[in-house]
TORPA-4810 file (N, C-alpha, C, O; in nm, 3 decimals):
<nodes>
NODE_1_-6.803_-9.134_-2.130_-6.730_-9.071_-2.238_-6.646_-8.955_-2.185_-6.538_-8.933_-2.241_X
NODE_2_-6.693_-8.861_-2.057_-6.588_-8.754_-2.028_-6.515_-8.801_-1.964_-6.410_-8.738_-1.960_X
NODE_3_-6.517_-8.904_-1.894_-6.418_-8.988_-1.865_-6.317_-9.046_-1.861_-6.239_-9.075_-1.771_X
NODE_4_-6.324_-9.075_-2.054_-6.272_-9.128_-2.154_-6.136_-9.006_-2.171_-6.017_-9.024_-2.144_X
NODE_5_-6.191_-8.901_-2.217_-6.171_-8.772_-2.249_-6.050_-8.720_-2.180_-5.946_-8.676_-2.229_X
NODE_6_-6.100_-8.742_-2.000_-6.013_-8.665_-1.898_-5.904_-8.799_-1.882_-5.805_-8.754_-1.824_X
NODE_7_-5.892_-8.891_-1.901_-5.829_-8.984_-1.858_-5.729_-9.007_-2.036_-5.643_-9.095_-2.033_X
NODE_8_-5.744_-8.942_-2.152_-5.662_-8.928_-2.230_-5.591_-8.782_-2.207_-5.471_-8.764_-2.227_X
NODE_9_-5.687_-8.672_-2.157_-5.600_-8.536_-2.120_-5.477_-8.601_-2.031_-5.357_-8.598_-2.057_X
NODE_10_-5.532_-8.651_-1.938_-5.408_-8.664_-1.857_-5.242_-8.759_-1.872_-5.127_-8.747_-1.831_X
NODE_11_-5.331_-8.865_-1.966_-5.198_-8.920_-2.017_-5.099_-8.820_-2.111_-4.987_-8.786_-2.072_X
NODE_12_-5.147_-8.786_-2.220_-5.097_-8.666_-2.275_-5.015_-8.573_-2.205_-4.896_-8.547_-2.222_X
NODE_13_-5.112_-8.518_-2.106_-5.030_-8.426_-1.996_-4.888_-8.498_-1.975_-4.777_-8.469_-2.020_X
NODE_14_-4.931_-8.605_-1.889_-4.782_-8.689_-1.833_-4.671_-8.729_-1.964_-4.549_-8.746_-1.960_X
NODE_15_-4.755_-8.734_-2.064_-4.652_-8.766_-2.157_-4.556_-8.631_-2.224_-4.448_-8.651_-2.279_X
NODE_16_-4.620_-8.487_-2.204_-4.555_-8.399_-2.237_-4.469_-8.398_-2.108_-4.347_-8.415_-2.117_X
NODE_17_-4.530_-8.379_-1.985_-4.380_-8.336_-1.904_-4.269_-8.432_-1.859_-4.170_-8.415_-1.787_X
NODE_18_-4.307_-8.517_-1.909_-4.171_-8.666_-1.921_-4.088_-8.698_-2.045_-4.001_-8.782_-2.069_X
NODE_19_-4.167_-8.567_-2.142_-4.039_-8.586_-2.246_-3.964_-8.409_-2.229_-3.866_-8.361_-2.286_X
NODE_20_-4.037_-8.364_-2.153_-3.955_-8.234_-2.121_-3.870_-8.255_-2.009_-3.754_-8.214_-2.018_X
NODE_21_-3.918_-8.328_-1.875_-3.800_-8.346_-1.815_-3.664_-8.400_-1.874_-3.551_-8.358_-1.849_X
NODE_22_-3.705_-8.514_-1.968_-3.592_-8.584_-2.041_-3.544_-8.450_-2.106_-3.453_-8.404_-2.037_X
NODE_23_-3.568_-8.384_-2.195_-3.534_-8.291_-2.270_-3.448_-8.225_-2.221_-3.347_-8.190_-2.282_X
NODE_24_-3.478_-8.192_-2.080_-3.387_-8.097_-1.998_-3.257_-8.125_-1.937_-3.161_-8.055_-1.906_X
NODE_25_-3.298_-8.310_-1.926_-3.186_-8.366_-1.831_-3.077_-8.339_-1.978_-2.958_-8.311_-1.966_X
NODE_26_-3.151_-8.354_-2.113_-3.019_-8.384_-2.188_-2.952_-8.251_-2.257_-2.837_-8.254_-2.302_X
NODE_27_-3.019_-8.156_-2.259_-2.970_-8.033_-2.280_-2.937_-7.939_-2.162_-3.015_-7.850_-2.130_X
NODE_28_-2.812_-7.963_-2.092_-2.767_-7.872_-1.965_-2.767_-7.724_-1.979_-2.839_-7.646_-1.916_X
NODE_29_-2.681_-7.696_-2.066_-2.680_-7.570_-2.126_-2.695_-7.533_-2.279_-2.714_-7.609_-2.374_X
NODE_30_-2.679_-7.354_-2.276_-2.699_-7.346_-2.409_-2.572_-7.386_-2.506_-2.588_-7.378_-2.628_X
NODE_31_-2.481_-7.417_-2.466_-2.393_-7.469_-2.558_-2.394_-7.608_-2.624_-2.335_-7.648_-2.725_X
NODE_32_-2.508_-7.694_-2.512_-2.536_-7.858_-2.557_-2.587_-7.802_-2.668_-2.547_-7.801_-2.784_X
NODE_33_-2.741_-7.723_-2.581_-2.841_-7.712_-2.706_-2.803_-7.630_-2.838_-2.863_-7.631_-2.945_X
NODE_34_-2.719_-7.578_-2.812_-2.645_-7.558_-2.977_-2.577_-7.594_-3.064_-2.555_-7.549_-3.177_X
NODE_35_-2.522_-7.733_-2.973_-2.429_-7.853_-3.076_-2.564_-7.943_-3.103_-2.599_-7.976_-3.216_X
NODE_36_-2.609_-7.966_-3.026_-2.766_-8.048_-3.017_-2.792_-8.045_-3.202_-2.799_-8.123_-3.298_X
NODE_37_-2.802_-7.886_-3.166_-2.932_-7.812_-3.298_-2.782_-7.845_-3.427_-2.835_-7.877_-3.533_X
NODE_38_-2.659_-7.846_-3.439_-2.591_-7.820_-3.503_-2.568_-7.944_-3.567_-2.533_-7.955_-3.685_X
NODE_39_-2.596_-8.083_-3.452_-2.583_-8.222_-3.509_-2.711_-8.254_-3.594_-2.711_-8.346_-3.676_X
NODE_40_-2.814_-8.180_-3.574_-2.930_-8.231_-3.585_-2.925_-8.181_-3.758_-2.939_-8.269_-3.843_X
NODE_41_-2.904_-8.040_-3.799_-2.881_-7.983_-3.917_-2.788_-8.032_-4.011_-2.790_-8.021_-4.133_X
NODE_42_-2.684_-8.100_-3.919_-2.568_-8.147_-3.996_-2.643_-8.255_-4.066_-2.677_-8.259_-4.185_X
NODE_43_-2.666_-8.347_-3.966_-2.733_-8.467_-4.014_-2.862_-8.476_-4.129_-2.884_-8.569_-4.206_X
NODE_44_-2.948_-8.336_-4.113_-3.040_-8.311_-4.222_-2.993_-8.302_-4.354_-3.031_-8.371_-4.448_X
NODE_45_-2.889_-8.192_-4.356_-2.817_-8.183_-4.472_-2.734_-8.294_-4.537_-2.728_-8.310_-4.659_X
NODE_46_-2.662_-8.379_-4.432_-2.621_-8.508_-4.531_-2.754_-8.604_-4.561_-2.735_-8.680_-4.657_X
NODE_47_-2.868_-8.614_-4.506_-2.956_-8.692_-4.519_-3.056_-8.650_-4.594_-3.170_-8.692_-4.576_X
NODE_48_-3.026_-8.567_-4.680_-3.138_-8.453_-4.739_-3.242_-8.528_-4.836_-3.354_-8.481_-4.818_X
NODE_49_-3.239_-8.631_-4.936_-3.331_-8.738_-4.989_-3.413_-8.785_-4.906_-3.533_-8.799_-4.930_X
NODE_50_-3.346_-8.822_-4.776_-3.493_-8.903_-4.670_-3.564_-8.794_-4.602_-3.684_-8.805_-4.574_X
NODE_51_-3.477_-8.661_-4.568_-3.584_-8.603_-4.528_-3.712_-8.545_-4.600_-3.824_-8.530_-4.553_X
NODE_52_-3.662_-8.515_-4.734_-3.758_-8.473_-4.791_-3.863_-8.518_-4.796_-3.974_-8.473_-4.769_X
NODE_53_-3.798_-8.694_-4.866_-3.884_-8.808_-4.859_-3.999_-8.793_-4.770_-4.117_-8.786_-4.804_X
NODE_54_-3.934_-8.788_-4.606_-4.044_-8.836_-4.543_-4.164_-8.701_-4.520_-4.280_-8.726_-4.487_X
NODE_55_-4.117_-8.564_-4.543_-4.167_-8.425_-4.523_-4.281_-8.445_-4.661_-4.395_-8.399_-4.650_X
NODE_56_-4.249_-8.498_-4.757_-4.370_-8.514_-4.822_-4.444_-8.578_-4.804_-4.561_-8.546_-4.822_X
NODE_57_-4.395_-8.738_-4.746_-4.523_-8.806_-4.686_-4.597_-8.743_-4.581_-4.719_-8.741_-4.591_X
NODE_58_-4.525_-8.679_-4.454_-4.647_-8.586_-4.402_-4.734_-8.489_-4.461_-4.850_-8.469_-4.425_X
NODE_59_-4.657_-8.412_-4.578_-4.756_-8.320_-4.643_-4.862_-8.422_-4.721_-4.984_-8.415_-4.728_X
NODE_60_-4.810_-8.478_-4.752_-4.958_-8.548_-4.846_-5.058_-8.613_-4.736_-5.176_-8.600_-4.769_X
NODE_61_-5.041_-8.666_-4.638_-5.099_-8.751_-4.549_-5.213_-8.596_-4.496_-5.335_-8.578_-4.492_X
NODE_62_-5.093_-8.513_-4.464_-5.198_-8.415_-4.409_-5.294_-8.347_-4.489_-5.411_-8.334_-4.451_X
NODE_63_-5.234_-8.284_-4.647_-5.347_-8.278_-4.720_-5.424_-8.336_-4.765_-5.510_-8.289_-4.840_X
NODE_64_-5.413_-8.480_-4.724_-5.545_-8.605_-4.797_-5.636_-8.582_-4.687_-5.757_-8.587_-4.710_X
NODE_65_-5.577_-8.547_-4.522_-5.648_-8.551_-4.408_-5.753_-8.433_-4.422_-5.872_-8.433_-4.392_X
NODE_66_-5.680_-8.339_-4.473_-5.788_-8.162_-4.457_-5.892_-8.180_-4.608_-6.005_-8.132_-4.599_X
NODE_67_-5.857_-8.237_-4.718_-5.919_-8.278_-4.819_-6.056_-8.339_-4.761_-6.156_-8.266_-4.768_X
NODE_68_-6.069_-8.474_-4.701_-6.161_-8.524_-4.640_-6.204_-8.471_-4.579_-6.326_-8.462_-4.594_X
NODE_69_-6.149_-8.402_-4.477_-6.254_-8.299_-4.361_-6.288_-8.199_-4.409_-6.381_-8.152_-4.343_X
NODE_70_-6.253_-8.119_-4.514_-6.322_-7.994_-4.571_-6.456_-8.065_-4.686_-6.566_-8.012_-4.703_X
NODE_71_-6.411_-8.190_-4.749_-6.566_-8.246_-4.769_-6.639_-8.319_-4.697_-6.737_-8.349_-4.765_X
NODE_72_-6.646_-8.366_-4.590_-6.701_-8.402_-4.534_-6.803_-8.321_-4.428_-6.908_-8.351_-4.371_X
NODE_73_-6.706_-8.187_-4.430_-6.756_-8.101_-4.355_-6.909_-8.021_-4.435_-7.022_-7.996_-4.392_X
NODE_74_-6.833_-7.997_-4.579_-6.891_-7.945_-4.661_-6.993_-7.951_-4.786_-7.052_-7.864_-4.850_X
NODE_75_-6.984_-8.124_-4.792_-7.035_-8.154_-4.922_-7.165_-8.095_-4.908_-7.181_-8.010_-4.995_X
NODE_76_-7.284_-8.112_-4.817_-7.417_-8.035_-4.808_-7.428_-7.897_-4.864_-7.503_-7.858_-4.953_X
NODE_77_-7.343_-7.835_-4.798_-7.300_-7.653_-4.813_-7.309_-7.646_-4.987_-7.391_-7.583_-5.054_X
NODE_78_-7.186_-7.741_-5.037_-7.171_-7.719_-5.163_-7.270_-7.741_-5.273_-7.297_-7.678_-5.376_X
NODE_79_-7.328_-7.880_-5.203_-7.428_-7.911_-5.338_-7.538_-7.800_-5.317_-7.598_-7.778_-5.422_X
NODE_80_-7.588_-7.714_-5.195_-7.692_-7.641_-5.182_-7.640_-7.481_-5.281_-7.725_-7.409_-5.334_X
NODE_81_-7.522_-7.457_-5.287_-7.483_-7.378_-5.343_-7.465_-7.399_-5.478_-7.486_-7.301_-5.550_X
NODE_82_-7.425_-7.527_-5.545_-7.456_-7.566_-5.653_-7.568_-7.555_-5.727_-7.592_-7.486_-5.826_X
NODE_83_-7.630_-7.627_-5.672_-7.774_-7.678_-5.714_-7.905_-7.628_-5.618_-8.009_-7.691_-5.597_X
NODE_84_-7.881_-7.545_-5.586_-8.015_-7.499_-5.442_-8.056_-7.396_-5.511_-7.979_-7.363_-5.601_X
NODE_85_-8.156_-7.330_-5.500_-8.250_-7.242_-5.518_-8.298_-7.162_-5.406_-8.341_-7.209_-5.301_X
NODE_86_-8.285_-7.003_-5.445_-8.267_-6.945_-5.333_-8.465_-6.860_-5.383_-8.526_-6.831_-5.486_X
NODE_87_-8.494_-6.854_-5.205_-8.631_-6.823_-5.182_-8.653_-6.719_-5.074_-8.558_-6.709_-4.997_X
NODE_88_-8.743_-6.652_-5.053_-8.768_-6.568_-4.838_-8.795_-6.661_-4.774_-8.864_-6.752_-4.821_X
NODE_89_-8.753_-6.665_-4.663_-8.829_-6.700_-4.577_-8.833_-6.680_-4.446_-8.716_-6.647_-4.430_X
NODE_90_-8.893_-6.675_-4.310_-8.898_-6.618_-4.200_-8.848_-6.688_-4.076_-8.891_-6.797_-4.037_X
NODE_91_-8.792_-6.645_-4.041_-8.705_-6.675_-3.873_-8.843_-6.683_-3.769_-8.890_-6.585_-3.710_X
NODE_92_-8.880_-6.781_-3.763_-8.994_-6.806_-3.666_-8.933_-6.841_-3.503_-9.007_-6.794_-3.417_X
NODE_93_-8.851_-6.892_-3.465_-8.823_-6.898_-3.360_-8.644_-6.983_-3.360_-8.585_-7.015_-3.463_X
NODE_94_-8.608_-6.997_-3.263_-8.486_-7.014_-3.166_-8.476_-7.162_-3.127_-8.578_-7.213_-3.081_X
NODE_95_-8.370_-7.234_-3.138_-8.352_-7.388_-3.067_-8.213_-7.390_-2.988_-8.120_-7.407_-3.066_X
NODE_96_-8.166_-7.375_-2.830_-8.118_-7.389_-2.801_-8.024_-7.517_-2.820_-8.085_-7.621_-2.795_X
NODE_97_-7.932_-7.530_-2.847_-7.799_-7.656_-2.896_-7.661_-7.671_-2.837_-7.557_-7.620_-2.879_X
NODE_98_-7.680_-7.763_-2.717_-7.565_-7.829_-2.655_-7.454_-7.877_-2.747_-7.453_-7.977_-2.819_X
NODE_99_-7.313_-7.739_-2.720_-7.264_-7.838_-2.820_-7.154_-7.897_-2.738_-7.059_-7.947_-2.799_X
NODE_100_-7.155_-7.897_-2.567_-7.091_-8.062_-2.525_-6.987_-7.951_-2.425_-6.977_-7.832_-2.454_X
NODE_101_-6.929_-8.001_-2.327_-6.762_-7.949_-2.309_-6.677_-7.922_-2.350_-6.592_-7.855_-2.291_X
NODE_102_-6.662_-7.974_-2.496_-6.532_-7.953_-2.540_-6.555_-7.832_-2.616_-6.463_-7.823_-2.697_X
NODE_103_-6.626_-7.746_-2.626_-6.644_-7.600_-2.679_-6.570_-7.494_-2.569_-6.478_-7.415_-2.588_X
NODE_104_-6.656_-7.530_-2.434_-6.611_-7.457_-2.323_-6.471_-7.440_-2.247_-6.400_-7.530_-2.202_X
NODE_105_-6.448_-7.292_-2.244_-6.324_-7.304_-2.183_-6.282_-7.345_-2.051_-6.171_-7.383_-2.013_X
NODE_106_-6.430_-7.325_-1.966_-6.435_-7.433_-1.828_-6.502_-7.584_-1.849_-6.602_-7.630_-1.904_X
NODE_107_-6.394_-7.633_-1.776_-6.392_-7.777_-1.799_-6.527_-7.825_-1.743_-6.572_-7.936_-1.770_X
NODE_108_-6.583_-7.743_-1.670_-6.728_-7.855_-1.600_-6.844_-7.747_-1.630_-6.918_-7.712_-1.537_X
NODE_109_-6.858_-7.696_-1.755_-6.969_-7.658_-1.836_-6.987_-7.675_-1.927_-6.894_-7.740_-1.977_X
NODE_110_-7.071_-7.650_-2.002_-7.091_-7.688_-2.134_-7.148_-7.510_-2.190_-7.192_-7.413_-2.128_X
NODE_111_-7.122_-7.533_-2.316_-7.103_-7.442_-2.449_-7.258_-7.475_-2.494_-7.294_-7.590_-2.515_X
NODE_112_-7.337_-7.372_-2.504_-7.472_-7.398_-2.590_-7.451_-7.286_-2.723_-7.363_-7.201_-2.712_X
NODE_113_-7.510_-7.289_-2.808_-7.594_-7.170_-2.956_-7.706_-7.191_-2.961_-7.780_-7.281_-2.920_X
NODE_114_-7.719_-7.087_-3.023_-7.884_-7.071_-3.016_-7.902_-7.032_-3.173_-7.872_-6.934_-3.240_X
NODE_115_-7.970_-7.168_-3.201_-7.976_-7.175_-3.373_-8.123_-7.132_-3.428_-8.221_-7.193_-3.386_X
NODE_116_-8.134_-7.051_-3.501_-8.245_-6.986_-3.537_-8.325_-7.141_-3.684_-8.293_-7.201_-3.787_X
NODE_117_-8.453_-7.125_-3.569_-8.591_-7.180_-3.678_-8.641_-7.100_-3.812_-8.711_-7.001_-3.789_X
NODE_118_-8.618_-7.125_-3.931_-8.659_-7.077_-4.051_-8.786_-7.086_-4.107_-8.806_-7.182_-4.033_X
NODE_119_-8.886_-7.077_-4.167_-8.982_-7.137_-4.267_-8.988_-7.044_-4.376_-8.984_-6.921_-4.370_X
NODE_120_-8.998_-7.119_-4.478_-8.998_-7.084_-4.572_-9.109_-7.155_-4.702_-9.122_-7.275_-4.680_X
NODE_121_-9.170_-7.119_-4.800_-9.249_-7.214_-4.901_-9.170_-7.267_-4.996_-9.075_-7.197_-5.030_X
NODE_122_-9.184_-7.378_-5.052_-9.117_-7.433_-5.152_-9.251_-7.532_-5.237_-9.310_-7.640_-5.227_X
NODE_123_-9.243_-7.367_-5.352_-9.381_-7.476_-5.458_-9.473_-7.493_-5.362_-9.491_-7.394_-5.292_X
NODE_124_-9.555_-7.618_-5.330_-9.700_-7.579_-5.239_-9.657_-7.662_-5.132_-9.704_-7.775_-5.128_X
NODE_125_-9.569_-7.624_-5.038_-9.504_-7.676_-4.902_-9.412_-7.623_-4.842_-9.304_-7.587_-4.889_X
NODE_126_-9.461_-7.612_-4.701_-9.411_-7.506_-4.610_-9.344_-7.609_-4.550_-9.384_-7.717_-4.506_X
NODE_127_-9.214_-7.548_-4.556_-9.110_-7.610_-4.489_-9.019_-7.550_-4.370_-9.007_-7.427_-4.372_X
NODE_128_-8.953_-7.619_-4.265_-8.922_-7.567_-4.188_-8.836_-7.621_-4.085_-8.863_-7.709_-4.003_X
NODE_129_-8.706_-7.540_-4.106_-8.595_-7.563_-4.056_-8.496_-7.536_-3.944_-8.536_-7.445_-3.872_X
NODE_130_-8.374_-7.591_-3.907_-8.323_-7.525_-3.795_-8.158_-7.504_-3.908_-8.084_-7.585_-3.964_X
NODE_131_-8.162_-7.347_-3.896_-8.001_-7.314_-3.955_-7.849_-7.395_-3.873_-7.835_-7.444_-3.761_X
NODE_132_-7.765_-7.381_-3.977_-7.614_-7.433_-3.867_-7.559_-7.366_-3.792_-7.460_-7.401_-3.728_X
NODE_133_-7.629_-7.222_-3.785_-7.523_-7.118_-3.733_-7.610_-7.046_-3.634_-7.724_-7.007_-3.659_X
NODE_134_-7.555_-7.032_-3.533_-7.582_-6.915_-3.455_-7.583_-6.751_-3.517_-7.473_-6.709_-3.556_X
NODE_135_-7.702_-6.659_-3.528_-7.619_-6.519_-3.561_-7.618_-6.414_-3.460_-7.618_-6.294_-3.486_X
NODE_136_-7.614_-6.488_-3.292_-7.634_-6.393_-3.235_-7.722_-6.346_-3.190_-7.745_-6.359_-3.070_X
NODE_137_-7.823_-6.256_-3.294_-7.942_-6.167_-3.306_-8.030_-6.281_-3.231_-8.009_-6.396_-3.268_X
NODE_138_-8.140_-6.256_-3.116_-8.246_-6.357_-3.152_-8.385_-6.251_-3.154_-8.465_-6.215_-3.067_X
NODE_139_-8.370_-6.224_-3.293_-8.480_-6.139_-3.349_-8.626_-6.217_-3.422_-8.599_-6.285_-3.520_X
NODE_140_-8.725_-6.214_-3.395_-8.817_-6.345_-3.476_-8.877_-6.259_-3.600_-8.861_-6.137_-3.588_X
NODE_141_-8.930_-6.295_-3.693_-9.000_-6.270_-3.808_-8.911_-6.157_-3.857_-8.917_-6.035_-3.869_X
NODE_142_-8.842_-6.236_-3.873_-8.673_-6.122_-3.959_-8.707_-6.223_-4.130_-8.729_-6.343_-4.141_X
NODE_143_-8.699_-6.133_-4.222_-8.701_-6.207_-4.379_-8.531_-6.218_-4.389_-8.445_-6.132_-4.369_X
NODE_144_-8.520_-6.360_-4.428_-8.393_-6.386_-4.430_-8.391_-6.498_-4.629_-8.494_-6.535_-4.685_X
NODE_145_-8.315_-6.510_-4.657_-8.291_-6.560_-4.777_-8.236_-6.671_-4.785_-8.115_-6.679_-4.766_X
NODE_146_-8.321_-6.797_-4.818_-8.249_-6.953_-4.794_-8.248_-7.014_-4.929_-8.320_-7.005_-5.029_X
NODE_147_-8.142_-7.080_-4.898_-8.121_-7.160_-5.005_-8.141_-7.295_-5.015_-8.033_-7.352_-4.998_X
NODE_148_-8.244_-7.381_-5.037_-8.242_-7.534_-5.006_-8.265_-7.591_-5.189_-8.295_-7.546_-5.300_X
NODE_149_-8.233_-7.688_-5.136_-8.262_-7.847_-5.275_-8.399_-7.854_-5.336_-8.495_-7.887_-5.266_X
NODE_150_-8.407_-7.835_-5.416_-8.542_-7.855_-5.510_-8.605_-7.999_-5.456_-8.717_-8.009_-5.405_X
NODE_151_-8.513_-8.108_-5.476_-8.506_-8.221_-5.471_-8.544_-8.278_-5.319_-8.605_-8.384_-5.306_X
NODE_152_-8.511_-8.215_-5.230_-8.518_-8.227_-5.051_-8.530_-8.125_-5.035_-8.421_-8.078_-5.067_X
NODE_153_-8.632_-7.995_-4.986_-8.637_-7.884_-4.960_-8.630_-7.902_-4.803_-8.641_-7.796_-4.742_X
NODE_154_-8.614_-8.011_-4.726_-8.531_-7.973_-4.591_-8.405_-7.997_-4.591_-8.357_-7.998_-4.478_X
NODE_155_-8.336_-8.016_-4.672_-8.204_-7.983_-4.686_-8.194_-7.827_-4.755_-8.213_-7.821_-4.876_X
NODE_156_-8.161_-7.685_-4.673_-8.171_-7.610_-4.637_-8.077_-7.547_-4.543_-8.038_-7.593_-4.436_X
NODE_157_-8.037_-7.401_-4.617_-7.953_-7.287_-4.477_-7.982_-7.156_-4.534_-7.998_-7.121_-4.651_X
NODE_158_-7.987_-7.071_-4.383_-8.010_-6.900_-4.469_-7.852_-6.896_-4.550_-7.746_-6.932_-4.499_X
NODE_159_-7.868_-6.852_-4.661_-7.790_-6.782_-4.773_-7.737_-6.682_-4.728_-7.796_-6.575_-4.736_X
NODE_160_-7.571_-6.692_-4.650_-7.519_-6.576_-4.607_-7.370_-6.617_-4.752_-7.309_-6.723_-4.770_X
NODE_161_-7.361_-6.497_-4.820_-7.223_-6.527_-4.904_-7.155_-6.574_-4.876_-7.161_-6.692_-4.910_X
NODE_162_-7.041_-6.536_-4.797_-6.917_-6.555_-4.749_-6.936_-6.670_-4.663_-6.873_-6.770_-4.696_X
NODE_163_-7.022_-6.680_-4.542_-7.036_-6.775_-4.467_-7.060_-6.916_-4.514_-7.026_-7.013_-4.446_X
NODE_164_-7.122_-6.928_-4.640_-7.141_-6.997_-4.729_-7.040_-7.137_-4.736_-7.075_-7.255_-4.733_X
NODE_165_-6.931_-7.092_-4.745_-6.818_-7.106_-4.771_-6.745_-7.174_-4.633_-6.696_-7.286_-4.648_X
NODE_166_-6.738_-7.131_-4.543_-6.662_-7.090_-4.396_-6.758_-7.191_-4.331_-6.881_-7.184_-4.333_X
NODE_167_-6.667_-7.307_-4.259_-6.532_-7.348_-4.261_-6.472_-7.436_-4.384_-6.356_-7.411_-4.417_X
NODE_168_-6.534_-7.525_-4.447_-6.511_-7.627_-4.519_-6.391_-7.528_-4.645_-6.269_-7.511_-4.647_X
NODE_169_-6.457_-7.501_-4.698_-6.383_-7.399_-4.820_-6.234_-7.388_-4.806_-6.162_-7.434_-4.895_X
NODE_170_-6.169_-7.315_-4.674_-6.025_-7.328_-4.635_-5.962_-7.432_-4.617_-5.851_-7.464_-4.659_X
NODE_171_-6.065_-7.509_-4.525_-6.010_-7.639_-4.511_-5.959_-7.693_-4.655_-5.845_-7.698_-4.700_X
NODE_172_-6.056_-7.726_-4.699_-6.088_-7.824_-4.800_-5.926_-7.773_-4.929_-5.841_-7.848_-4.976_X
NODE_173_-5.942_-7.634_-4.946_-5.826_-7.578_-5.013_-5.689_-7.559_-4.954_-5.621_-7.479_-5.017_X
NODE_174_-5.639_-7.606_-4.862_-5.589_-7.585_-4.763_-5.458_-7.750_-4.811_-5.339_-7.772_-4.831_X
NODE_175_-5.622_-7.841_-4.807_-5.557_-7.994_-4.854_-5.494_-8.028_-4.958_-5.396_-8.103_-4.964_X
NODE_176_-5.578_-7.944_-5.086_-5.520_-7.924_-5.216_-5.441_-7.873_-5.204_-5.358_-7.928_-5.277_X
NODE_177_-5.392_-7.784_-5.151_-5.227_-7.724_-5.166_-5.175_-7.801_-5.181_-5.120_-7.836_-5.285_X
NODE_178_-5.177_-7.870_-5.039_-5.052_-7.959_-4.955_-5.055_-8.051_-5.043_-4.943_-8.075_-5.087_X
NODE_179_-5.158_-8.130_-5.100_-5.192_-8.257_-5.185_-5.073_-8.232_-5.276_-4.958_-8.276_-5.278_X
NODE_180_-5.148_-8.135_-5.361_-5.068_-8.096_-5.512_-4.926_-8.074_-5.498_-4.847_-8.098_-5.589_X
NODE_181_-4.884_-8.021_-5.364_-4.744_-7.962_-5.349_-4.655_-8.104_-5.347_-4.559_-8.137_-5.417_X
NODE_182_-4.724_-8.177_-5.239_-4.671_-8.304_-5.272_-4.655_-8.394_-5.345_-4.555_-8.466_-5.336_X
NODE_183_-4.756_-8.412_-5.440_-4.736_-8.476_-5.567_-4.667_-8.469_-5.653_-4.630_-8.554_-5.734_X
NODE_184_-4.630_-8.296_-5.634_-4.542_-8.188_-5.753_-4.412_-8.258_-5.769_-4.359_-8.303_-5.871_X
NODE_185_-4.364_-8.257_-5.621_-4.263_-8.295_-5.518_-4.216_-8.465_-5.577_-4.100_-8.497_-5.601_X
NODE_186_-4.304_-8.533_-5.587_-4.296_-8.657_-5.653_-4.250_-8.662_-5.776_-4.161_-8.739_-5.813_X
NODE_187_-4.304_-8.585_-5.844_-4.304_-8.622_-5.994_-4.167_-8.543_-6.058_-4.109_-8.539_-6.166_X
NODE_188_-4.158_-8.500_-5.959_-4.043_-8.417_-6.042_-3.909_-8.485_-6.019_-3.892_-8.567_-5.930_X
NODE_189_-3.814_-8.446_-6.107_-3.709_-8.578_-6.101_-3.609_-8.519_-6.007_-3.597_-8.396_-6.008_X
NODE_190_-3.530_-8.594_-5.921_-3.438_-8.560_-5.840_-3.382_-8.459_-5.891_-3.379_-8.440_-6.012_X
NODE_191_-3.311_-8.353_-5.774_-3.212_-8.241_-5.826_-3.033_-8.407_-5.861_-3.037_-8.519_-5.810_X
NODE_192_-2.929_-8.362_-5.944_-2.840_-8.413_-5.916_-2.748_-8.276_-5.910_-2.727_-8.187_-5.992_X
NODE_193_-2.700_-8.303_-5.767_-2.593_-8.206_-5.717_-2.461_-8.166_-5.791_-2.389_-8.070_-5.765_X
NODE_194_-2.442_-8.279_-5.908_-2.330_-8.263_-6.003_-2.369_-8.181_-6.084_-2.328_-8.066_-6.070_X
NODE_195_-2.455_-8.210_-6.188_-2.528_-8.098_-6.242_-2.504_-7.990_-6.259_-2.463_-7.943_-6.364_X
NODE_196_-2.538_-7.896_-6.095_-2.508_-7.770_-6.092_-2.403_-7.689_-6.104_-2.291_-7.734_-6.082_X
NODE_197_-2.422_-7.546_-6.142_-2.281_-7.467_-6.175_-2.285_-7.359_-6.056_-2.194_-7.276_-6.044_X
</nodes>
């Protein structure tokens, strides 16, 4: 699989500096690259229906894309915040968590966190968990405040507010913009250029 990985870095690589050499062979100076940029605008402006056209299909494509990944990221987070019930419970110990190379900024190490062990009671059962987050601290028998499912009380995270939220939340609203902006964009009826005064 890193294999996989380094052998797509590198195509990529080659594929950026072979459209920059091209780039360069075709822009000599700054006077190309300013008729370049001047044909390119011209042409936007007479073509202004398709571009839009197609600028909304990327916005929607991309907000359907961040839509899915902010729930997918998030749906757990949410329903525990929904519907979870918040209780004490104690930071009993530490689980070191490989999270791979691609965290690390050197290419031939790997990135670990160190995710804190919870327990907590729920009704007459002691339950006991590993959080999503690193906080840093590795302090043990710290009272921390979790929130898990009535329904699955190991579905479970310490109850930090804000964090709560972070990452899915932006994401996820992020999509709706773009979604809605684009749809807006749809529904609304062409400008006609005669029209105007």
């Amino acid at each position: 699989m890193d294999k996989m990985f380094l052998l797509l870095k590198v195509v990529v690589a080659l594929a950026i500096v072979a459209f920059l050499l091209k780039l360069r062979r075709r822009l000599v100076s700054p006077e190309q690259a300013v008729s370049e940029v001047n044909q390119l605008s011209g042409w936007m402006v007479s073509n202004k229906e398709k571009v839009l056209r197609y600028t909304r299909i990327a916005q929607a494509v991309t907000g359907l894309f961040l839509l899915l990944l902010g729930y997918y990221i998030g749906r757990e987070h949410f329903h525990l915040i929904r519907e979870g019930v918040r209780t004490q419970g104690t930071i009993v110990g530490y689980k070191q968590e490989n999270l791979g190379p691609n965290y690390s900024r050197a290419a031939d190490s790997d990135t670990f966190a160190v995710l804190p062990i919870v327990k907590f009671q729920a009704g007459d059962r002691v339950v006991q968990f590993k959080d999503w987050m690193d906080s840093g601290m590795r302090l043990l028998n710290i009272r921390v405040t979790v929130l898990y499912d009535p329904a699955n009380p190991s579905s479970a995270m310490i109850d930090r507010p804000v964090w709560n939220w972070i990452p899915w939340a932006p994401t996820f609203a992020m999509g709706l913009f773009l979604f809605l902006v684009a749809a807006k964009a749809w529904l609304r009826p062409p400008i006609n250029e005669g029209a105007k005064s």
